[in-house]
N, C-alpha and C positions, 0 to 999 in steps of 0.2 A: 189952249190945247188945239192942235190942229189933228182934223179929223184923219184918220188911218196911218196917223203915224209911228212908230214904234221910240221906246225908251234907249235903246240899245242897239249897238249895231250888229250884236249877236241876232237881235230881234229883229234887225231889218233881211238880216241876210237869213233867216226862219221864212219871213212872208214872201220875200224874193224867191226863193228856193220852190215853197208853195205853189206860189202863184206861176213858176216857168213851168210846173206839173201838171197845173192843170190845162195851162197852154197845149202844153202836150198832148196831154191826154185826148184835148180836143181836137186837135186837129188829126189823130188818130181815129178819130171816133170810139173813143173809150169814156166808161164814167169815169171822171176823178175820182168820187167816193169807191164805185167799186172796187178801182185800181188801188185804192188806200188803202181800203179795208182791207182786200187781196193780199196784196205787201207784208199789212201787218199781224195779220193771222196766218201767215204761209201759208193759204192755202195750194195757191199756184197755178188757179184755174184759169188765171190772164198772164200772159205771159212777159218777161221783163220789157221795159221798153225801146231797151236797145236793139232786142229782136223786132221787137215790130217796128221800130225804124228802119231798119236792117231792110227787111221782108216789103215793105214799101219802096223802097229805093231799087229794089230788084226789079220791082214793079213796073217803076218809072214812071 
């Protein structure tokens, strides 16, 4: 068994998906987890990330 690997390519493309999230999120300076959690209880207190890509790149 090789370490971190997934059974599935459903699975691989789950951790992929993940892991470019939390990329994200970082380099935004956002929590992953807050962002997660946010998402997934709609809260709506962080706003989606396309806006804050958006809002950065206005930036420049």
């Amino acid at each position: 068994k090789i370490s971190g690997s997934t059974r599935s390519d459903s699975g691989r493309k789950a951790r992929d998906t993940f892991a470019s999230l939390k990329k994200t999120c970082r380099k935004n300076g956002i929590s992953f987890w807050d962002y997660l959690k946010n998402r997934l209880l709609g809260v709506g207190d962080i706003p989606p990330l396309s806006e804050v890509i958006r809002a950065a790149a206005a930036c420049g």
